[in-house]
Backbone as JSON Lines, residues from 0, in Angstrom:
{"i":0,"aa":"X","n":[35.53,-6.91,-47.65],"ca":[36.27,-7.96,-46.98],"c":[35.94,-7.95,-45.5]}
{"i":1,"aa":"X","n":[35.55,-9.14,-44.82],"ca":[35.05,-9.24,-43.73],"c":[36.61,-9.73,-42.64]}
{"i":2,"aa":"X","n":[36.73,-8.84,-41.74],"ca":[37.99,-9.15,-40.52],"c":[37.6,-9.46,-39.5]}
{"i":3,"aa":"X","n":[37.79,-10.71,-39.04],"ca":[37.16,-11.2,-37.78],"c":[38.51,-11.4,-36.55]}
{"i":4,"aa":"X","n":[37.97,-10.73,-35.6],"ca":[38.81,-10.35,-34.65],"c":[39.13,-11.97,-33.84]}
{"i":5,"aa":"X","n":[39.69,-12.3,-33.09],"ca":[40.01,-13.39,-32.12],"c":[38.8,-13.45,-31.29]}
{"i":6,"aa":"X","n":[38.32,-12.63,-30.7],"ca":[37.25,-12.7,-29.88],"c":[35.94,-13.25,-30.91]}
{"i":7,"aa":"X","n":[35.72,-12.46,-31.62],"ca":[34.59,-12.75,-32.59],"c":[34.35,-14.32,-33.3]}
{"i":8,"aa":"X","n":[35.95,-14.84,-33.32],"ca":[35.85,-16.12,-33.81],"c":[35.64,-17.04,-33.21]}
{"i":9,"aa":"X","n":[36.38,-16.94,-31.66],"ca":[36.1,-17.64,-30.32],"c":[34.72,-17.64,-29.73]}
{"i":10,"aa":"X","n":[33.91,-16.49,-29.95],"ca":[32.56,-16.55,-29.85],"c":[31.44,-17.61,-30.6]}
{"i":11,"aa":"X","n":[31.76,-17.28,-31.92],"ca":[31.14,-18.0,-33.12],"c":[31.97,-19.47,-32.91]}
{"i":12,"aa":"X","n":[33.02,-20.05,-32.16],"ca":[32.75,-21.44,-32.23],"c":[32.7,-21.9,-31.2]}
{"i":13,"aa":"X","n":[32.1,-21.2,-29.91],"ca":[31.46,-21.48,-28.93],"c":[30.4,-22.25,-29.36]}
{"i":14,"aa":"X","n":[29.82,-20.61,-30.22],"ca":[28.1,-20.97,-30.43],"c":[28.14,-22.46,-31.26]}
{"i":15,"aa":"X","n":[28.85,-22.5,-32.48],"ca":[28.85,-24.05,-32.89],"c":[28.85,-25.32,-32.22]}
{"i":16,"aa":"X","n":[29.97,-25.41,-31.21],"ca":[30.07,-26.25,-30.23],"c":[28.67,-26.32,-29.07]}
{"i":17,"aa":"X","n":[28.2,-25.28,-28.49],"ca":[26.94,-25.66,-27.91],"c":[25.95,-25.81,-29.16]}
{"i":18,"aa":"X","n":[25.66,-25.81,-30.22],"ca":[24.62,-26.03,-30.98],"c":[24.58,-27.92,-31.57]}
{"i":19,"aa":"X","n":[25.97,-27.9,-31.44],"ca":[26.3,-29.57,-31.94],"c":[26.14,-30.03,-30.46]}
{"i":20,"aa":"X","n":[26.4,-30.07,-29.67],"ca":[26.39,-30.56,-28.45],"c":[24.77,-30.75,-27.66]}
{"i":21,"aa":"X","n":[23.69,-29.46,-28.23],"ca":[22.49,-29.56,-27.95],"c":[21.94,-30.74,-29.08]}
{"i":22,"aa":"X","n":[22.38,-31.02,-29.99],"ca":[22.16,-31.58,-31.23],"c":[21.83,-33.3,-31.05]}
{"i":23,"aa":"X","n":[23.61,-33.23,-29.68],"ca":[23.84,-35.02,-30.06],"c":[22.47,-35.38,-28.44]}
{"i":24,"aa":"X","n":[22.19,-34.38,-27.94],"ca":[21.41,-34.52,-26.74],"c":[19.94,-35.15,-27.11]}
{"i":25,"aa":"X","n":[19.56,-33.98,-28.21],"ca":[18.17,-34.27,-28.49],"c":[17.68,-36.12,-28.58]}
{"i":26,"aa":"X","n":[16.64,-36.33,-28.38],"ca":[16.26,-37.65,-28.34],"c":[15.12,-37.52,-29.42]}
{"i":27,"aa":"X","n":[14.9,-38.7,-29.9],"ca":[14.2,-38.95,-31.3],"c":[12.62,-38.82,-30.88]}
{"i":28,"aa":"X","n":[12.24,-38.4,-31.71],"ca":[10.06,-38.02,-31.64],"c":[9.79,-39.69,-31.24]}
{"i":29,"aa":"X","n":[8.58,-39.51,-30.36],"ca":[8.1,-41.12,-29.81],"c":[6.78,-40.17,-29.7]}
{"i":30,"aa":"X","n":[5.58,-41.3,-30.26],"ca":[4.3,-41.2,-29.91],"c":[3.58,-41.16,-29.05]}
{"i":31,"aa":"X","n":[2.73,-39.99,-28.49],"ca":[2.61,-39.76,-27.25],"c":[0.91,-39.74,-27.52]}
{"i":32,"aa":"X","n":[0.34,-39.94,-26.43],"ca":[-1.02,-39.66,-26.32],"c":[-1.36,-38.57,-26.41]}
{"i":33,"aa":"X","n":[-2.83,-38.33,-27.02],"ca":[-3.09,-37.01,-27.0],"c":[-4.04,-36.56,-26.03]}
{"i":34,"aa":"X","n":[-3.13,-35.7,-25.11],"ca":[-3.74,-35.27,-23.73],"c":[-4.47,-34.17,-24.15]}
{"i":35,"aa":"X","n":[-5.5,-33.71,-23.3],"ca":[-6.69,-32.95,-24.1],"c":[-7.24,-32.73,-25.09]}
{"i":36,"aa":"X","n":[-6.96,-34.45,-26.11],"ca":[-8.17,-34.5,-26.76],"c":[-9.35,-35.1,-26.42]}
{"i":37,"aa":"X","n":[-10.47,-34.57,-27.42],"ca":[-11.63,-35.38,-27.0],"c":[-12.71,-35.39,-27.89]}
{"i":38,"aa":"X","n":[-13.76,-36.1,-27.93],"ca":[-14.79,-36.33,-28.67],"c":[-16.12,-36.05,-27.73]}
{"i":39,"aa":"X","n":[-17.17,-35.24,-28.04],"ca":[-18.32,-35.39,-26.78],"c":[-19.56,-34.88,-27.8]}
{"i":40,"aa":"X","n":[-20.73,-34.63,-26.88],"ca":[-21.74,-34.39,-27.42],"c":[-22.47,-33.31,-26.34]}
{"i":41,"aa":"X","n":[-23.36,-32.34,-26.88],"ca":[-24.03,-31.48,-26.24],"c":[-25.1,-30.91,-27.12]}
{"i":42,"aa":"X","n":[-25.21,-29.81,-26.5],"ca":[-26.54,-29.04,-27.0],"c":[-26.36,-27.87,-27.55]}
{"i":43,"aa":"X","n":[-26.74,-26.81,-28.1],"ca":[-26.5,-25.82,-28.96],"c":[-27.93,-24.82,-28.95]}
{"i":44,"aa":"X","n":[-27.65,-23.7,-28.45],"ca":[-28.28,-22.31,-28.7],"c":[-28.32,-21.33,-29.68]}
{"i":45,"aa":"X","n":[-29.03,-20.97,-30.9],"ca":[-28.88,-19.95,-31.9],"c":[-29.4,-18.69,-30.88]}
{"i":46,"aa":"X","n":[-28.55,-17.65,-31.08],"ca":[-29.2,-16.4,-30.36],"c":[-29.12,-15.15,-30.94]}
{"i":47,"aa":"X","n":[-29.03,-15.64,-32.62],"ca":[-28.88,-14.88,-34.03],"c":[-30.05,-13.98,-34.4]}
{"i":48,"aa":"X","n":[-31.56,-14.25,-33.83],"ca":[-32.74,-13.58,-33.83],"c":[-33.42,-13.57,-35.19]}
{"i":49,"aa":"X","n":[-32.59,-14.32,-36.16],"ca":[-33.16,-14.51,-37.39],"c":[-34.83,-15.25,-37.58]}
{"i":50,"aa":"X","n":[-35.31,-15.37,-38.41],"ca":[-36.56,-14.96,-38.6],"c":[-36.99,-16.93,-38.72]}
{"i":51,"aa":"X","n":[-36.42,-17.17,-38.8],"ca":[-36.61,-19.32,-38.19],"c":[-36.75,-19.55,-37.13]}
{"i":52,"aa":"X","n":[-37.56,-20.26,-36.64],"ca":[-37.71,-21.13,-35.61],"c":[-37.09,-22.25,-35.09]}
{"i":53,"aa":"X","n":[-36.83,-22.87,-36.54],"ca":[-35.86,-24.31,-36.79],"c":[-34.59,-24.1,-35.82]}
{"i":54,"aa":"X","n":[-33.99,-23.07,-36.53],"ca":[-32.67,-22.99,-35.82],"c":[-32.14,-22.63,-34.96]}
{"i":55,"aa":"X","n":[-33.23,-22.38,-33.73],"ca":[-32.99,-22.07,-32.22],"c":[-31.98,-22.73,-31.65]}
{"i":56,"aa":"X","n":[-32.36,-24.16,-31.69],"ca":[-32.05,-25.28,-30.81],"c":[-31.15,-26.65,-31.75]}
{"i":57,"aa":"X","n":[-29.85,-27.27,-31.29],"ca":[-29.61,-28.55,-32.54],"c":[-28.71,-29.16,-31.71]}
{"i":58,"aa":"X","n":[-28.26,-30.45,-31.7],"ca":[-27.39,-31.64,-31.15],"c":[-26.02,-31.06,-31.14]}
{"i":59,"aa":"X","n":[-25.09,-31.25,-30.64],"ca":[-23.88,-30.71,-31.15],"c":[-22.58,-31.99,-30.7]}
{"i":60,"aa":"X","n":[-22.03,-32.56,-32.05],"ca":[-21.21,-33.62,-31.45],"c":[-19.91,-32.9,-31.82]}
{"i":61,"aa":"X","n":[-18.84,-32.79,-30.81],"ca":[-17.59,-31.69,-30.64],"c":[-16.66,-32.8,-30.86]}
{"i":62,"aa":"X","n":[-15.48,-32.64,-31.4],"ca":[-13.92,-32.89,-31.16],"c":[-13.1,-31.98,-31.54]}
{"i":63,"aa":"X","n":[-12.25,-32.49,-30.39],"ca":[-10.94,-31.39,-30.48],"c":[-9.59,-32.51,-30.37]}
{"i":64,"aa":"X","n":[-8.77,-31.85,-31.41],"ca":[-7.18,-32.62,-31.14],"c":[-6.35,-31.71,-30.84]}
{"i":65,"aa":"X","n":[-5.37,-31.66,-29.64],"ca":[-4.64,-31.11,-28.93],"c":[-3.17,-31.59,-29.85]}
{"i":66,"aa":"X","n":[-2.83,-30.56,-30.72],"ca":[-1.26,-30.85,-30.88],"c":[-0.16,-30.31,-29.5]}
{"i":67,"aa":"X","n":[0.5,-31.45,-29.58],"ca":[1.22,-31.27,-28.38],"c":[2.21,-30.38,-27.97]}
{"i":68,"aa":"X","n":[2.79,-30.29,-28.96],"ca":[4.53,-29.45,-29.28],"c":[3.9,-27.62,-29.39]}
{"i":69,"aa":"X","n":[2.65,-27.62,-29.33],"ca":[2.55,-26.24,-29.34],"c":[1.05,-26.41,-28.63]}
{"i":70,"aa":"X","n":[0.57,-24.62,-28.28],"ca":[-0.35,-24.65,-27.72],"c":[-2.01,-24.18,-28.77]}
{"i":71,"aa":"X","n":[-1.64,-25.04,-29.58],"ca":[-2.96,-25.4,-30.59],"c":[-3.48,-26.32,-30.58]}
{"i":72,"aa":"X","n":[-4.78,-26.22,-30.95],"ca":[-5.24,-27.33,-31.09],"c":[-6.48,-27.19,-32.48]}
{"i":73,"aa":"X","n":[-7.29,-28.93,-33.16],"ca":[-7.51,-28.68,-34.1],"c":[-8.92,-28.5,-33.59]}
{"i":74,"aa":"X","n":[-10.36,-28.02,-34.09],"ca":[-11.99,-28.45,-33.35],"c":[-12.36,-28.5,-34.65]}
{"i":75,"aa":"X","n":[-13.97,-29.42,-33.96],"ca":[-14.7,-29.16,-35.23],"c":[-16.36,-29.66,-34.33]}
{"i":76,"aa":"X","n":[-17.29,-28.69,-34.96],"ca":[-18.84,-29.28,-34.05],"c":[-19.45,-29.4,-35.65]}
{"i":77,"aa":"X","n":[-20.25,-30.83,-35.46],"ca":[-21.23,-30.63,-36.34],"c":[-22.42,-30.08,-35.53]}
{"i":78,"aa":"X","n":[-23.4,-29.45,-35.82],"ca":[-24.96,-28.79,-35.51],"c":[-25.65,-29.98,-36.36]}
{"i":79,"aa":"X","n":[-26.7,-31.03,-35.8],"ca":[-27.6,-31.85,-36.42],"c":[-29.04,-31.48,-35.56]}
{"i":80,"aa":"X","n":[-29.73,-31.96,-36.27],"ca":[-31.61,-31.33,-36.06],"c":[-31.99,-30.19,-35.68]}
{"i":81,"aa":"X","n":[-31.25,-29.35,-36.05],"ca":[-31.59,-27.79,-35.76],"c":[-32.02,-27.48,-37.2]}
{"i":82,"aa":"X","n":[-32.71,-27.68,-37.68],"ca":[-33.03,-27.15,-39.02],"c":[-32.11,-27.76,-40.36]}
{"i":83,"aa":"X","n":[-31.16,-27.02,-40.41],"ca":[-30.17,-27.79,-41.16],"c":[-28.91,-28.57,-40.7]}
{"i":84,"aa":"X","n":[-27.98,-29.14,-41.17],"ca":[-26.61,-29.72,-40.91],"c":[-26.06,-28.38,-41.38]}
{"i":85,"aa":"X","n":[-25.08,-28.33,-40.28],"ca":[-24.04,-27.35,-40.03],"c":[-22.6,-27.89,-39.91]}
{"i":86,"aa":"X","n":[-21.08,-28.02,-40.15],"ca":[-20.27,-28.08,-39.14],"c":[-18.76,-27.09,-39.27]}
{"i":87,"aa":"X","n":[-18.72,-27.05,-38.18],"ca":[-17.56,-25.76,-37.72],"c":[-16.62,-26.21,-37.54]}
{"i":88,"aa":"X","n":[-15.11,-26.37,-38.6],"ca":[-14.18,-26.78,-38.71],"c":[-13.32,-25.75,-37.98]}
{"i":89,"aa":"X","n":[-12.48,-25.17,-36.99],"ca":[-11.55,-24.09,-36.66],"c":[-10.21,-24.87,-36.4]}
{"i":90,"aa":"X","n":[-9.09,-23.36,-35.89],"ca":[-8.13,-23.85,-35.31],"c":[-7.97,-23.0,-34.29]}
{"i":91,"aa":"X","n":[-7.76,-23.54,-33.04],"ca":[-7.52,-22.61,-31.55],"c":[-6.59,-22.26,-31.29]}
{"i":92,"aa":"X","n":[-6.0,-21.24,-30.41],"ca":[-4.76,-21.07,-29.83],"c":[-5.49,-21.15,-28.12]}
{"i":93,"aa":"X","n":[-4.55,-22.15,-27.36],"ca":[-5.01,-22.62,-26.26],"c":[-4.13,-21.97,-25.16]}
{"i":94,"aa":"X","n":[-5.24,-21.71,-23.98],"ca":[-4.27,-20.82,-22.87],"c":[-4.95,-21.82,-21.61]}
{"i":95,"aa":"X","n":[-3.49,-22.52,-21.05],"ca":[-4.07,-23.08,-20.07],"c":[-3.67,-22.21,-18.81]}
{"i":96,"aa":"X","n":[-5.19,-22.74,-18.09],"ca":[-5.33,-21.5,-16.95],"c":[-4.66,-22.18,-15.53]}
{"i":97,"aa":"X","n":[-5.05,-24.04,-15.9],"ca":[-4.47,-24.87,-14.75],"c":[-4.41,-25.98,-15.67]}
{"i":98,"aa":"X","n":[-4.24,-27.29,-14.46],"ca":[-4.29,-28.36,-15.07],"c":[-5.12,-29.11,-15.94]}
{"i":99,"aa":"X","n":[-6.4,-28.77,-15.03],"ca":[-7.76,-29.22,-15.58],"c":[-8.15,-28.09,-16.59]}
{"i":100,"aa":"X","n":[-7.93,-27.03,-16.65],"ca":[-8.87,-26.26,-17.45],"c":[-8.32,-25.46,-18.59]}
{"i":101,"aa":"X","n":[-8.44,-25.13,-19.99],"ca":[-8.15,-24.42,-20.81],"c":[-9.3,-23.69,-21.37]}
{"i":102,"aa":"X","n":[-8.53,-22.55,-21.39],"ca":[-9.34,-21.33,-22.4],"c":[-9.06,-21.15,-24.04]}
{"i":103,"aa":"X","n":[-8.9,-20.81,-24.5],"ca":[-9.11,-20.89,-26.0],"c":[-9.78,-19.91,-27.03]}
{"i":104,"aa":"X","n":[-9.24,-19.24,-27.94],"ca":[-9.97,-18.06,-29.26],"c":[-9.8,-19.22,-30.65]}
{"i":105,"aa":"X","n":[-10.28,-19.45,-31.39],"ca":[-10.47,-20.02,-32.44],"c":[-10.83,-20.02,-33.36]}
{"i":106,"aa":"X","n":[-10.63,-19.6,-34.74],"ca":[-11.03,-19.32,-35.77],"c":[-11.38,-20.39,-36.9]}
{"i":107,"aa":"X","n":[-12.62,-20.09,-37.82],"ca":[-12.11,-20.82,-39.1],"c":[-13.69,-20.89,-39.93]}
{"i":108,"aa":"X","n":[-14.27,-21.84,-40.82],"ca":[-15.42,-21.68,-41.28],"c":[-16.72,-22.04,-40.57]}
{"i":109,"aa":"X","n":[-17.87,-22.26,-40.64],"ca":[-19.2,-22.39,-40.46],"c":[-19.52,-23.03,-41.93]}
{"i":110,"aa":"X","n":[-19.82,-24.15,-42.02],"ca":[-20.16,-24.54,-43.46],"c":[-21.57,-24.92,-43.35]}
{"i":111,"aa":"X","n":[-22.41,-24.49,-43.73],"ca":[-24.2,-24.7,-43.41],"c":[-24.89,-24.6,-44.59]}
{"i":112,"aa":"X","n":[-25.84,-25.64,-44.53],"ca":[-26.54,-25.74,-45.58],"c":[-28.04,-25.3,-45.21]}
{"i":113,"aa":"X","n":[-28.75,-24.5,-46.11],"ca":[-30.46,-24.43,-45.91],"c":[-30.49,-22.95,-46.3]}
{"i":114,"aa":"X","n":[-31.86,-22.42,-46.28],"ca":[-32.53,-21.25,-46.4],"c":[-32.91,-20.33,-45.63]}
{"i":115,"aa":"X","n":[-33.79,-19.34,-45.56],"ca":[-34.2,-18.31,-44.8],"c":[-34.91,-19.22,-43.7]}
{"i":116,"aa":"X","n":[-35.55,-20.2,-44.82],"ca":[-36.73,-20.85,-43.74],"c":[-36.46,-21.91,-42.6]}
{"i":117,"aa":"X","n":[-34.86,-22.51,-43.05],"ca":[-34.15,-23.51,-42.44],"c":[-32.77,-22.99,-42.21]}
{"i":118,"aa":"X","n":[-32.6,-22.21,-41.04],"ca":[-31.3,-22.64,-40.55],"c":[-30.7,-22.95,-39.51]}
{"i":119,"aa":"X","n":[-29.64,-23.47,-39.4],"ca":[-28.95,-23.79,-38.21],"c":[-28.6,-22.97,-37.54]}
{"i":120,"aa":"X","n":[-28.45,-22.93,-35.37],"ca":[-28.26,-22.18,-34.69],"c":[-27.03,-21.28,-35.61]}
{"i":121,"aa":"X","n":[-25.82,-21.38,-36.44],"ca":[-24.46,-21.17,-37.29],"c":[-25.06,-20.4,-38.43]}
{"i":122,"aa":"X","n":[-25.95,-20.21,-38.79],"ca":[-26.89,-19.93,-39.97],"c":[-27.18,-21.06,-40.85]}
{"i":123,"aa":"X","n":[-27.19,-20.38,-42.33],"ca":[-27.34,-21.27,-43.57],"c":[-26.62,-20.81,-44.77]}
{"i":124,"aa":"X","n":[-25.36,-20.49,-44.32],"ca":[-24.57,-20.44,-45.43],"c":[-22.91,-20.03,-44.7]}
{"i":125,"aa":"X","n":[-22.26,-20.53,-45.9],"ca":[-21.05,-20.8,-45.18],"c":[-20.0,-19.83,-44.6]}
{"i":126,"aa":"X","n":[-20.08,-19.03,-44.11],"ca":[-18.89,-18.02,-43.51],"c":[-18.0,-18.11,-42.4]}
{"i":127,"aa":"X","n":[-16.8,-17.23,-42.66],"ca":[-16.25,-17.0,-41.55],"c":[-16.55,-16.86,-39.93]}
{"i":128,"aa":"X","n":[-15.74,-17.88,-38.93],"ca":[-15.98,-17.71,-37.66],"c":[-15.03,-17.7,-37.02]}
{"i":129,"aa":"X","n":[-15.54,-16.25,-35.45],"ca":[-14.18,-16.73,-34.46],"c":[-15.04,-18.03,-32.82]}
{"i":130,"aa":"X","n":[-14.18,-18.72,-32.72],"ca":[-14.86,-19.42,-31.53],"c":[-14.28,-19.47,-29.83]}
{"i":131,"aa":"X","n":[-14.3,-18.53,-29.04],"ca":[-13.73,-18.27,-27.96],"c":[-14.98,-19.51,-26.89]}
{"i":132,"aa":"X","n":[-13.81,-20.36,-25.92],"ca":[-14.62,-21.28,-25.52],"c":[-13.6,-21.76,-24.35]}
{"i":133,"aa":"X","n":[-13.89,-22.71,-23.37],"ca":[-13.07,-23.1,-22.41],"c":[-13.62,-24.36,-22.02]}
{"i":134,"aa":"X","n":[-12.78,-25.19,-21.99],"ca":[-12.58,-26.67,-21.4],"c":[-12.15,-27.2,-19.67]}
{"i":135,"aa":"X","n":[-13.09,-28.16,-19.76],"ca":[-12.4,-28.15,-18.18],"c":[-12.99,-29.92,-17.61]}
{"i":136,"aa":"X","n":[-11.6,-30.62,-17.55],"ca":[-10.63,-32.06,-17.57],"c":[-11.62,-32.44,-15.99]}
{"i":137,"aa":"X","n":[-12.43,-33.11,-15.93],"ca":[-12.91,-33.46,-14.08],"c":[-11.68,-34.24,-14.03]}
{"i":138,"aa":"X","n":[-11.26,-33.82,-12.65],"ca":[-10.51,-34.64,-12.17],"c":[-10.58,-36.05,-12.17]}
{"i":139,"aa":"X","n":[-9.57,-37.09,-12.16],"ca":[-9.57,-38.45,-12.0],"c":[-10.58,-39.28,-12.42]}
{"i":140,"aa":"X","n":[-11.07,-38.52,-13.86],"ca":[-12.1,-39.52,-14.39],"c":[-11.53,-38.83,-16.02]}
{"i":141,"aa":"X","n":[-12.2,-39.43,-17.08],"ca":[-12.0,-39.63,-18.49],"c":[-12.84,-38.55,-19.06]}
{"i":142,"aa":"X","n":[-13.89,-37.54,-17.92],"ca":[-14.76,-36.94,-18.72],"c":[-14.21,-35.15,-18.88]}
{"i":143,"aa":"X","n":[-14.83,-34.34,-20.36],"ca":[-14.18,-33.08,-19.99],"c":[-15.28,-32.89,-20.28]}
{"i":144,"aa":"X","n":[-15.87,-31.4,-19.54],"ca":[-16.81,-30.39,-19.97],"c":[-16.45,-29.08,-20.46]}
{"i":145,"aa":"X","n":[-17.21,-28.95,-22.21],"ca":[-17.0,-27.83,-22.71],"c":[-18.13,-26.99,-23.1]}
{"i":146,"aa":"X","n":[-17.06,-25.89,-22.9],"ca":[-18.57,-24.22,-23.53],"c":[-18.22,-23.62,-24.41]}
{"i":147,"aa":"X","n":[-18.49,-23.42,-25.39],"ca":[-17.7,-22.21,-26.64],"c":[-18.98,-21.42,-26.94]}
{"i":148,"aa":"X","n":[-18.87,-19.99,-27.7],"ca":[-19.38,-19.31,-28.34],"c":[-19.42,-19.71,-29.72]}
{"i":149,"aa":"X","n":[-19.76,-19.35,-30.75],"ca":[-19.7,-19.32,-31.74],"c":[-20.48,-18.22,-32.63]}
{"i":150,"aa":"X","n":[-19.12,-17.06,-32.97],"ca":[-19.81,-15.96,-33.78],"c":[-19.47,-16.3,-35.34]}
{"i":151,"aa":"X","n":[-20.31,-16.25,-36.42],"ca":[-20.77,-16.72,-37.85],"c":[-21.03,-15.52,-38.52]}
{"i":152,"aa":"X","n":[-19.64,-14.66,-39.16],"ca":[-20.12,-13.62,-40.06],"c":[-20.99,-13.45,-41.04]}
{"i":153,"aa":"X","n":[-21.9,-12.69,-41.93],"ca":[-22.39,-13.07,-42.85],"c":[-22.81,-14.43,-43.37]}
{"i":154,"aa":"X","n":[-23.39,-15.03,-41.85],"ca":[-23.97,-16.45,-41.79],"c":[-24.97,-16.39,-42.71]}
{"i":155,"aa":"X","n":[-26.06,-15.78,-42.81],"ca":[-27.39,-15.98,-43.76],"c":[-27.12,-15.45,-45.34]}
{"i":156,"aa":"X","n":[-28.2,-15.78,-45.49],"ca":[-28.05,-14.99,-47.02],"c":[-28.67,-14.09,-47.31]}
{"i":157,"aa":"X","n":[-29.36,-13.37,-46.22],"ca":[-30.04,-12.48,-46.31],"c":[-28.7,-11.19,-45.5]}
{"i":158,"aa":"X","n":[-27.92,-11.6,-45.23],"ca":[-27.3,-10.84,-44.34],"c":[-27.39,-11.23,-43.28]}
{"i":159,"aa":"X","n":[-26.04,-10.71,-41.95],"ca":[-26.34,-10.96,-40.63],"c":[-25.58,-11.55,-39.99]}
{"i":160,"aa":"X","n":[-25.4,-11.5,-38.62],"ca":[-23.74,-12.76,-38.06],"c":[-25.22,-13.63,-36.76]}
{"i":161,"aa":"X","n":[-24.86,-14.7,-37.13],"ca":[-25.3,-15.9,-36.3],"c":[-24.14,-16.17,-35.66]}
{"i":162,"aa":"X","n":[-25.12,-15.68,-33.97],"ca":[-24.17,-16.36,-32.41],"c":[-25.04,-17.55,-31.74]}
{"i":163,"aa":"X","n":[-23.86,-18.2,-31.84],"ca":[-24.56,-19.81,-31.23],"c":[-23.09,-20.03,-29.67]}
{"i":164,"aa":"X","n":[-24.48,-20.78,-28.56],"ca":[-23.77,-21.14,-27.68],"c":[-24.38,-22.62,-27.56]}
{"i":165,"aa":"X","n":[-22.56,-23.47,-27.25],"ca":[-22.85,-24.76,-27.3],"c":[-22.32,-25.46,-25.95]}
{"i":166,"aa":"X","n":[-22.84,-26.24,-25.05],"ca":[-21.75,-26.98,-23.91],"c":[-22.58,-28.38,-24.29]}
{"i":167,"aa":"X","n":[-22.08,-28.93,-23.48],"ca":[-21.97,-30.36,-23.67],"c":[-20.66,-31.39,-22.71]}
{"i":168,"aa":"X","n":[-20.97,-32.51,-23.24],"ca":[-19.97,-32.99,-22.15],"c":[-18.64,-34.17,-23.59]}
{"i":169,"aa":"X","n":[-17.51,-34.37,-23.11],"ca":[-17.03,-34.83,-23.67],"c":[-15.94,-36.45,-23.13]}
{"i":170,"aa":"X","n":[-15.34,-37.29,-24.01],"ca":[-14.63,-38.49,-23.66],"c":[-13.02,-38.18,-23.77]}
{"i":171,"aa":"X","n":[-12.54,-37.86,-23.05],"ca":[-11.08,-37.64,-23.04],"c":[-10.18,-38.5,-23.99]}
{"i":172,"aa":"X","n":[-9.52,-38.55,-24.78],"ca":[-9.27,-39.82,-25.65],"c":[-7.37,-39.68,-25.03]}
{"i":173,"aa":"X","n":[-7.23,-39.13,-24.15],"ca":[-5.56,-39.4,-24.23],"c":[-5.33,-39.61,-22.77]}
{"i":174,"aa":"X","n":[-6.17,-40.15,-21.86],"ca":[-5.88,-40.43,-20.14],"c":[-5.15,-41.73,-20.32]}
């Protein structure tokens, strides 16, 4: 049998009363732009040392969606003419350093298609990746410039982790 003292009860309908009262405050979800997202394009470095040539070098078209209510966000790069099609679906946890600029660790797959003889800077086969990278908003214009790493566990099929570095420039989609 539970005995609740005067104090204990007076406490507990405090807390009710500020919880209904924070309740009737809240204001309803409204659609907001999405500030630091973006869509861009750049270039891409394999520096995996694997035994291709192909997959030194490949296009890299980036987006990222910034969920707002938390400090995540969604990415994804495809890798095109580097040997094979590659693309790197993750999810980030975002650390902003200022206004203009965020840092970022990011995890998720490398999905790549090709062989020993063809692969992408990501490799040629699909594994696990983490992607540590940082963004940075130019002031008073629409453009962002980004850099990420990209490490690719057991990227090949021969064995091996494929590291690719990508920058490029991007279109702000939420100014």
């Amino acid at each position: 049998m539970v005995s609740w003292s005067k104090r204990a009860f007076g406490q507990a309908a405090v807390g009710l009363v500020s919880v209904a009262a924070l309740g009737m405050l809240a204001k309803p979800a409204e659609a907001q732009p999405a500030y630091g997202s973006y869509v861009g394009v750049g270039g891409s470095i394999g520096l995996s040392g694997n035994d291709s040539d192909d997959g030194d070098f490949a296009m890299v078209v980036a987006g990222r969606y910034r969920l707002l209510e938390a400090p995540v966000s969604l990415r994804a790069q495809a890798f095109l003419f580097g040997g094979t099609f590659a693309i790197v679906p993750t999810v980030s946890y975002d650390f902003d350093l200022n206004y203009q600029t965020t840092a970022y660790v990011g995890a998720g797959l490398s999905i790549a298609s090709g062989s020993d003889d063809s692969a992408s800077p990501v490799g040629n086969q699909t594994s696990f990746v983490i992607q540590p990278g940082i963004d940075y908003a130019i002031p008073n214009s629409d453009f962002v410039v980004f850099g990420n790493a990209i490490f690719a566990f057991d990227a090949f099929e021969d064995g091996g982790t494929a590291t690719a570095i990508q920058g490029g420039v991007g279109w702000n989609l939420g100014r």
